[in-house]
Backbone as ProteinMPNN parsed JSONL, in Angstrom:
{"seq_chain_A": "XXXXXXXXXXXXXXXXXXXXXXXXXXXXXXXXXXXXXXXXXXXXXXXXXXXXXXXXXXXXXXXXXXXXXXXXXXXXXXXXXXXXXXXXXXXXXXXXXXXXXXXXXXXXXXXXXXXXXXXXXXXXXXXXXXXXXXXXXX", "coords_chain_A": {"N_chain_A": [[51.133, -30.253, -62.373], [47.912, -30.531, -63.585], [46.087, -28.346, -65.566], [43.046, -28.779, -64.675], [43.185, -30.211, -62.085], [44.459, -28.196, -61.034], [42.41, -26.166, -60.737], [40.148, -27.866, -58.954], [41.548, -27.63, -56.925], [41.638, -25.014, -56.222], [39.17, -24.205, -56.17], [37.927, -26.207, -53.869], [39.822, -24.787, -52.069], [38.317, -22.479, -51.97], [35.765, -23.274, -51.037], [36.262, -23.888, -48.817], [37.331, -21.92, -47.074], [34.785, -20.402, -47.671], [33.309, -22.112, -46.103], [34.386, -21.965, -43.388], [33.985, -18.803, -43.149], [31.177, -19.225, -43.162], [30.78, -20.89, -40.625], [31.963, -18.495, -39.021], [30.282, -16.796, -39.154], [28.176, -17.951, -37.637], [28.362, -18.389, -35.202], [28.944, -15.236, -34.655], [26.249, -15.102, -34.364], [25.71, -16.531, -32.885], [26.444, -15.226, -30.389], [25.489, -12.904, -29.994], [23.044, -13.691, -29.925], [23.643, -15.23, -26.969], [24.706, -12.33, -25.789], [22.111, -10.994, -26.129], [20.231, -12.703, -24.159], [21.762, -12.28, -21.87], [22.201, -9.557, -21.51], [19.013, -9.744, -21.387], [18.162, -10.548, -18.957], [19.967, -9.644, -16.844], [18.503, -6.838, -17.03], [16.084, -8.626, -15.773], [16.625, -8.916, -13.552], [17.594, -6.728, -12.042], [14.643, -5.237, -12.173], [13.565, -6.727, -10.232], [15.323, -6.936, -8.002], [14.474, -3.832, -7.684], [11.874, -4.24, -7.35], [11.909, -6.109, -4.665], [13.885, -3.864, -3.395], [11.539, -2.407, -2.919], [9.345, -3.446, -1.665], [10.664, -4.556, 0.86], [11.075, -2.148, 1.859], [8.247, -1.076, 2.34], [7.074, -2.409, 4.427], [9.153, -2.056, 6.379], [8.643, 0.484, 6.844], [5.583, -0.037, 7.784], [5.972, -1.803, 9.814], [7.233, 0.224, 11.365], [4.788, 1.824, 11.648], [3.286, 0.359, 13.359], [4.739, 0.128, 15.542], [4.947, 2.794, 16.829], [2.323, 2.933, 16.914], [1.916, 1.301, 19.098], [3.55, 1.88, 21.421], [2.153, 4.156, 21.845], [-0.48, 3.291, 22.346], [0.781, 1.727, 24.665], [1.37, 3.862, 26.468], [-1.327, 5.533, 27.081], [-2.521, 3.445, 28.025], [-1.041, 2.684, 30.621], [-1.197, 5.438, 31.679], [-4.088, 6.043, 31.713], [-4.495, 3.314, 33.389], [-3.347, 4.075, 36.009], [-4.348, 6.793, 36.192], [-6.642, 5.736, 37.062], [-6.6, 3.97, 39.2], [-5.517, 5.934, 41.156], [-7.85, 8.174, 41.367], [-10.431, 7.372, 40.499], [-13.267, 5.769, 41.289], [-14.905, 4.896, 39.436], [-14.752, 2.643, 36.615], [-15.543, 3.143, 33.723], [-14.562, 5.002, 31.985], [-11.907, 4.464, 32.083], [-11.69, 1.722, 31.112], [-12.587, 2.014, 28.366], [-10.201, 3.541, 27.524], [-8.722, 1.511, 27.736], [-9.886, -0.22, 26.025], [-9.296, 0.68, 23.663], [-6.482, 0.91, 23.469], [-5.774, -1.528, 23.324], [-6.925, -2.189, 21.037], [-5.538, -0.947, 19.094], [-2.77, -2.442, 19.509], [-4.013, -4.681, 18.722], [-3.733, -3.832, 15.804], [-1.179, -3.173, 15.306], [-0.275, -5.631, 15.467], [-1.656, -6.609, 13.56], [-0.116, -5.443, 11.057], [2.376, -5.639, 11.61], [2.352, -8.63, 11.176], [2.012, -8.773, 8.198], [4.036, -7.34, 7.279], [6.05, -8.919, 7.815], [5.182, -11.269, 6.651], [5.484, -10.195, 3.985], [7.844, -9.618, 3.571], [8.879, -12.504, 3.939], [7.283, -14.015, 1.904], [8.598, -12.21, 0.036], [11.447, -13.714, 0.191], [10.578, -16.155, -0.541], [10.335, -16.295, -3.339], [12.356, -15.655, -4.456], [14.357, -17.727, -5.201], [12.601, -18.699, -7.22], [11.968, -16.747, -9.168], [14.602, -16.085, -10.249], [15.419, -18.713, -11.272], [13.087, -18.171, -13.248], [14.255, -16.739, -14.661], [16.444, -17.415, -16.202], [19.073, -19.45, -16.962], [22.242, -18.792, -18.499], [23.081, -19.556, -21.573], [25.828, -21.342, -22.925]], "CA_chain_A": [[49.714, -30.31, -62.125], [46.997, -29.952, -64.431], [44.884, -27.035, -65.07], [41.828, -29.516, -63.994], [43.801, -30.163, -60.715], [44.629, -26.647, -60.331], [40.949, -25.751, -60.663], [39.376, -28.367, -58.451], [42.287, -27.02, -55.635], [41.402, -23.631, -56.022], [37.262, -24.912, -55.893], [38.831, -26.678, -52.496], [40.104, -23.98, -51.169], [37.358, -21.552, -52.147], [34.929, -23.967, -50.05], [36.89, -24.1, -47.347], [37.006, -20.304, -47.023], [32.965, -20.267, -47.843], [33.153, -22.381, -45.007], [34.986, -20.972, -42.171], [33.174, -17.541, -43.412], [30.001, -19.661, -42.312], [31.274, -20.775, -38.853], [32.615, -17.432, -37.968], [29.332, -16.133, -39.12], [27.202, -18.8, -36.979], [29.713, -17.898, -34.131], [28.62, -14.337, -34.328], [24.809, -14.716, -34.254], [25.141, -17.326, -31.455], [27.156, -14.484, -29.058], [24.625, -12.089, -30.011], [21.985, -14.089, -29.184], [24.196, -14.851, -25.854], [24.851, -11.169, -24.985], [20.696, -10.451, -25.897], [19.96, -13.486, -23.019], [22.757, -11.868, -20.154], [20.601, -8.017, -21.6], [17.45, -9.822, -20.61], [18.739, -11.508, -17.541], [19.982, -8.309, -16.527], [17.319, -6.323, -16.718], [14.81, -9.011, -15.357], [17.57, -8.97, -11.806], [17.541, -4.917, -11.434], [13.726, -5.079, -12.354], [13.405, -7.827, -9.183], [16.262, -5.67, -6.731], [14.112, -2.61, -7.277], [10.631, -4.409, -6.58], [12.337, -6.097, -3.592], [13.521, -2.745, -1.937], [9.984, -1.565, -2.37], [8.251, -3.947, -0.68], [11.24, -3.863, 2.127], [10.631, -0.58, 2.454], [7.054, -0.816, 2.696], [7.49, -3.484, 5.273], [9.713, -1.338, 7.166], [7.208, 1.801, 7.231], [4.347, -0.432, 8.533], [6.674, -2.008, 11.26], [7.243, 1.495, 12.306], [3.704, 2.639, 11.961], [2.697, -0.695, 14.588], [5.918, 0.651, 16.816], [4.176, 3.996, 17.187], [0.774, 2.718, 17.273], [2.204, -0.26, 20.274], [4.121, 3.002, 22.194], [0.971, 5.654, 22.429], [-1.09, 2.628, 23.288], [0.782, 1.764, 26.283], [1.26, 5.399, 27.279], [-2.552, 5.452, 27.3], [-2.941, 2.539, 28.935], [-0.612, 2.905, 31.581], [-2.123, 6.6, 32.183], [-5.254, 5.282, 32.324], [-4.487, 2.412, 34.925], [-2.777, 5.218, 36.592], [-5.547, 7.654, 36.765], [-8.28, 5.167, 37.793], [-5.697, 3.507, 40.537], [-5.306, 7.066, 42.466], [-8.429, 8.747, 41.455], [-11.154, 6.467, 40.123], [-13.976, 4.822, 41.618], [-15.789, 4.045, 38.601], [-13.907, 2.053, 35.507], [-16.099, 2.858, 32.664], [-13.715, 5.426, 31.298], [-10.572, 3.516, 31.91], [-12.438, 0.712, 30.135], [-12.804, 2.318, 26.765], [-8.872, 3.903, 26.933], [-7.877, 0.108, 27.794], [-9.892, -0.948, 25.27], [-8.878, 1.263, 22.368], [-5.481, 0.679, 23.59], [-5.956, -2.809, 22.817], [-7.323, -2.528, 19.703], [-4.146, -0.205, 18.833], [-1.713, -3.091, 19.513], [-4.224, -5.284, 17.563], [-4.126, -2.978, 14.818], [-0.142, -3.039, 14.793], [0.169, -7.336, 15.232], [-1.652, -6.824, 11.812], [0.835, -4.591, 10.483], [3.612, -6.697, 11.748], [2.026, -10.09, 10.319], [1.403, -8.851, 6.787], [5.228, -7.067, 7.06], [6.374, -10.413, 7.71], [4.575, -12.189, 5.414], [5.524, -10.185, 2.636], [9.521, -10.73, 3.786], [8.183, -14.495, 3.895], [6.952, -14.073, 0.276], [10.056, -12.112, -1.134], [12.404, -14.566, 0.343], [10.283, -17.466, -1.106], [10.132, -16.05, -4.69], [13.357, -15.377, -4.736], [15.049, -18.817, -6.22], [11.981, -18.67, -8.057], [12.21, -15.895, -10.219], [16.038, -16.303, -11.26], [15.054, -20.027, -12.498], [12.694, -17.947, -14.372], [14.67, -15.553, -15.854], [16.952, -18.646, -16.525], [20.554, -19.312, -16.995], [23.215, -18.382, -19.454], [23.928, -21.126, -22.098], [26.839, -21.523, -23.793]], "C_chain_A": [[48.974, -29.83, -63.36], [45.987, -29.14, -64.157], [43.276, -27.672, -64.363], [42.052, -29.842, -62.389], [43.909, -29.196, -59.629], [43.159, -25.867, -60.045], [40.247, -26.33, -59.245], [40.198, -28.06, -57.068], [42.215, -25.962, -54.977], [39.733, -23.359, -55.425], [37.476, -24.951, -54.491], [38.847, -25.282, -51.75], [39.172, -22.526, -51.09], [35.804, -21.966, -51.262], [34.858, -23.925, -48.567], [36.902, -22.557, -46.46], [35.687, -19.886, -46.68], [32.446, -20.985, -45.95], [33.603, -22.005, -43.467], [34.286, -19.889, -42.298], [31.775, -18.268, -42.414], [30.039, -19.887, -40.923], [30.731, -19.726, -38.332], [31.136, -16.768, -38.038], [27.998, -16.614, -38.055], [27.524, -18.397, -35.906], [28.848, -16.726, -33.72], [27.196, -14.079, -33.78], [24.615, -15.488, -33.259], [25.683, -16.151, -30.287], [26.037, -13.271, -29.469], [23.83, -12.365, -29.991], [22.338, -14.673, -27.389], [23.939, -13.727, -25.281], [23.363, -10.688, -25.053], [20.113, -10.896, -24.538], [20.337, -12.115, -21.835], [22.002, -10.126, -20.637], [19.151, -8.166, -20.415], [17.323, -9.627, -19.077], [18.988, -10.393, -16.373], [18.993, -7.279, -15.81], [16.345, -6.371, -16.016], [15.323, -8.931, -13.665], [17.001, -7.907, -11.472], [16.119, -4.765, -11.36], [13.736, -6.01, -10.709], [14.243, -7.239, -8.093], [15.248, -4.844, -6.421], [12.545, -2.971, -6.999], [10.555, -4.821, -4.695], [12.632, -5.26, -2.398], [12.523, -2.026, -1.313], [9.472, -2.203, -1.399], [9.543, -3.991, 1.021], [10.929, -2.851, 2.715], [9.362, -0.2, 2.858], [6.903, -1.483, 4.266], [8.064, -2.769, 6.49], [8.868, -0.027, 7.791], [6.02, 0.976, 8.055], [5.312, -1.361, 10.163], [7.079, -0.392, 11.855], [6.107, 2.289, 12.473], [3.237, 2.157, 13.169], [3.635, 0.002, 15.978], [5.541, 1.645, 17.262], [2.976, 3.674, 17.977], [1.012, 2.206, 19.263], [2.271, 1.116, 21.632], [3.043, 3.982, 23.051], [-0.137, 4.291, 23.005], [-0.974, 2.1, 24.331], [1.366, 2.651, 27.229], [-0.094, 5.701, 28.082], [-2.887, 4.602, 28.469], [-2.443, 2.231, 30.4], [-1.18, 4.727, 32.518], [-3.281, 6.782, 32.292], [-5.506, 4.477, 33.483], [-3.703, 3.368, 36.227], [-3.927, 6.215, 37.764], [-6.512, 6.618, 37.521], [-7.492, 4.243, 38.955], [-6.008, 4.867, 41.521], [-6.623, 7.99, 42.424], [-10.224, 8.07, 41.049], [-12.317, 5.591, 40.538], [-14.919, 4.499, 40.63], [-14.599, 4.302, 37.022], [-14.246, 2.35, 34.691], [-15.371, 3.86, 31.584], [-12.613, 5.009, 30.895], [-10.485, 2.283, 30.958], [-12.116, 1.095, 28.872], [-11.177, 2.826, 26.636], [-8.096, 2.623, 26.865], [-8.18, -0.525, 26.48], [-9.392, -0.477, 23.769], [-7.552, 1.007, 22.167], [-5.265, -0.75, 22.917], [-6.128, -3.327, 21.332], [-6.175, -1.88, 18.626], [-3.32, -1.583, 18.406], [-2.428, -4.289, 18.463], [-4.193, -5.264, 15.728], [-2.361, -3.457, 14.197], [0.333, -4.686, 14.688], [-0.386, -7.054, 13.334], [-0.871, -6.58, 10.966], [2.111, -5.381, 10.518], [3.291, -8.372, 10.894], [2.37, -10.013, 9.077], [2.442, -7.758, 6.082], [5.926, -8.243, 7.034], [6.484, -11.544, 6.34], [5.049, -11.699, 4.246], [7.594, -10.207, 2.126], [9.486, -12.29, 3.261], [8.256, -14.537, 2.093], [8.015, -13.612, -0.579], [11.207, -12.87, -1.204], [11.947, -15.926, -0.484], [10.102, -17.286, -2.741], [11.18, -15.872, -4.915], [13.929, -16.199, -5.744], [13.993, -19.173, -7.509], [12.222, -18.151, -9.217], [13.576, -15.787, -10.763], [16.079, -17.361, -11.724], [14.276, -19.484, -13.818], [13.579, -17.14, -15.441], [15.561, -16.024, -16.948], [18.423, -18.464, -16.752], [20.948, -19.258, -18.382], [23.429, -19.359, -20.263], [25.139, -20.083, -23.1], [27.369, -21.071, -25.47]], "O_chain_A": [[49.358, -28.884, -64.048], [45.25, -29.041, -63.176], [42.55, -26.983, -63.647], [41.135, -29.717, -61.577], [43.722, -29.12, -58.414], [42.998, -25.053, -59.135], [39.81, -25.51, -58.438], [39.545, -28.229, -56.038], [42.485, -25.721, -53.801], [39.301, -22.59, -54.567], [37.281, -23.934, -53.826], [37.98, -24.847, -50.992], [39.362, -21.655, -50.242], [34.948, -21.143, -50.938], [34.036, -23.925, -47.65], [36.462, -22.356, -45.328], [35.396, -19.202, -45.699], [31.691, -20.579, -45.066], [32.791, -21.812, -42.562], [33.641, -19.795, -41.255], [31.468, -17.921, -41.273], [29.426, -19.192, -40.113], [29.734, -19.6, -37.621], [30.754, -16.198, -37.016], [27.066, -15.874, -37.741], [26.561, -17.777, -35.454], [28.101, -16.837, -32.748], [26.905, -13.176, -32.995], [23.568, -15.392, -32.619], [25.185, -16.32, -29.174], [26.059, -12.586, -28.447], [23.085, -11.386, -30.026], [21.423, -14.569, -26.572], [23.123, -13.706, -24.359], [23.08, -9.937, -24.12], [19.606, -10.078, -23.77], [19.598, -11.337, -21.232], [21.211, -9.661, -19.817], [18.606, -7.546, -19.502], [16.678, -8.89, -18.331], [18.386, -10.294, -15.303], [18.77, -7.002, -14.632], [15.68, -5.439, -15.562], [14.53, -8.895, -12.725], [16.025, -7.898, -10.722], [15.882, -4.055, -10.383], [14.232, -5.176, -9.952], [13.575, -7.055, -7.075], [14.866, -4.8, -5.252], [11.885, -2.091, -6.447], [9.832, -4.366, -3.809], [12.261, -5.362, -1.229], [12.36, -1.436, -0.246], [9.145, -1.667, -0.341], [9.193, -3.487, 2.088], [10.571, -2.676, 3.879], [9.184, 0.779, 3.583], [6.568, -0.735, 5.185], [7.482, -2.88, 7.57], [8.596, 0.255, 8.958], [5.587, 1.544, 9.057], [4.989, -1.278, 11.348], [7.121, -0.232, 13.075], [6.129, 3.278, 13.207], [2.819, 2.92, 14.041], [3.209, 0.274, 17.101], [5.746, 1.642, 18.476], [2.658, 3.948, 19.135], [0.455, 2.641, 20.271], [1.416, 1.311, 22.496], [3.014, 4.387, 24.213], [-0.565, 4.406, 24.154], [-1.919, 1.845, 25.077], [1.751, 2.42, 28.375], [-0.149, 6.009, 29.273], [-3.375, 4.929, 29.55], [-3.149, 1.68, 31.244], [-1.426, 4.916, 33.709], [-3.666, 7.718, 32.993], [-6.351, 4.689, 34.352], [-3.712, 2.961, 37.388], [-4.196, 6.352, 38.958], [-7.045, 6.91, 38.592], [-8.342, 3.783, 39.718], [-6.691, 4.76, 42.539], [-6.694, 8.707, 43.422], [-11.147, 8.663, 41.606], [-12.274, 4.485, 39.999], [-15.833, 3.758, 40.99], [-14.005, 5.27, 36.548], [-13.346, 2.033, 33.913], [-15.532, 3.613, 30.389], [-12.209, 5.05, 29.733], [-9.537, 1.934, 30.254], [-11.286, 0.416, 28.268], [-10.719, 2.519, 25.536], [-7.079, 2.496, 26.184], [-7.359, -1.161, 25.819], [-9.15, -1.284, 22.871], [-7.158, 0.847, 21.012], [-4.511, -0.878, 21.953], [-5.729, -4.312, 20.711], [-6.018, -2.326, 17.49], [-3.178, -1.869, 17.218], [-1.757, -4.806, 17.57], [-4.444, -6.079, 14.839], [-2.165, -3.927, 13.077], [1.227, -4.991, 13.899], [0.244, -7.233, 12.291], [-0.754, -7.356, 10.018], [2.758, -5.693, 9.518], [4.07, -8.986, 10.164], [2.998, -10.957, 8.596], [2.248, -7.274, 4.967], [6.455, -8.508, 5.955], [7.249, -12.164, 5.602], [5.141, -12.509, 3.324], [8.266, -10.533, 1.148], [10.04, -12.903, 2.349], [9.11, -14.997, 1.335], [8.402, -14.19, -1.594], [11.943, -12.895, -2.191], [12.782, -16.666, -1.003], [9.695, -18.272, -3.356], [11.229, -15.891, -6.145], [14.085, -15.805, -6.899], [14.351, -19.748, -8.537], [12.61, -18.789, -10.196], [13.631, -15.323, -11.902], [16.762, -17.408, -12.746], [14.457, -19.882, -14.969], [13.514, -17.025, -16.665], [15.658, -15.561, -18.085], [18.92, -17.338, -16.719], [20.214, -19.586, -19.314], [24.065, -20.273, -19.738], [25.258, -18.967, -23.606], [28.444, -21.48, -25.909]]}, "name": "protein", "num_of_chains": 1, "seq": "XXXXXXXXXXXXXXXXXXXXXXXXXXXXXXXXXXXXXXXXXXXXXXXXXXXXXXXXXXXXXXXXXXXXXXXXXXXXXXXXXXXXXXXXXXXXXXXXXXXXXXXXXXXXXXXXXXXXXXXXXXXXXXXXXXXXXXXXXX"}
């Protein structure tokens, strides 16, 4: 072989090197822009878990505030229709404990609706927000 041979082999293989170096280096900055994604992704889940148990939990407190409310209003209301059954000839007291009673259980349908609803709403955002946060490529 000639030293011009031997040169342009050594060139060759000094390219080829330069090149693989590049790859492995392209390689690296694509998995570390990978593992930054599945970071984000991460983050944006546990961030979305821990808003989720809140509003569960809120959800849960106002269904047990309505369950209270529902309970003492038909304590009332039954000790009301009570009293004015065995002792009672005029309604106009029984009236106002029936009607407060009433407005009690209206008080807790709200509470229950707008516990509901916000179940309703976390279940329907759900597939939402992990499209947003988006998937893993390759």
């Amino acid at each position: 072989m000639h030293e011009g041979e031997l040169d342009r082999a050594a060139d060759q293989r000094e390219r080829s090197a330069d090149e693989r170096e590049t790859r492995a280096d392209q390689r690296e900055v694509a998995l570390d822009a990978r593992e930054a994604r599945t970071d984000a992704r991460d983050a944006a889940l546990a961030d979305r878990r821990s808003e989720a148990e809140r509003i569960l939990s809120d959800a849960d407190a106002r269904d047990g505030h309505a369950d209270d409310r529902d309970s003492a209003a038909n304590a009332r209301d039954t000790a009301a229709s009570l009293h004015s059954f065995l002792h009672d000839d005029e309604y106009s007291a029984t009236l106002k404990t029936r009607r407060a009673a009433a407005m009690d259980r209206s008080d807790s349908k709200t509470d229950r609706g707008s516990a509901a609803a916000d179940r309703s709403r976390l279940a329907e955002d759900g597939a939402t927000d992990l499209d947003a946060v988006g998937r893993l490529e390759p």
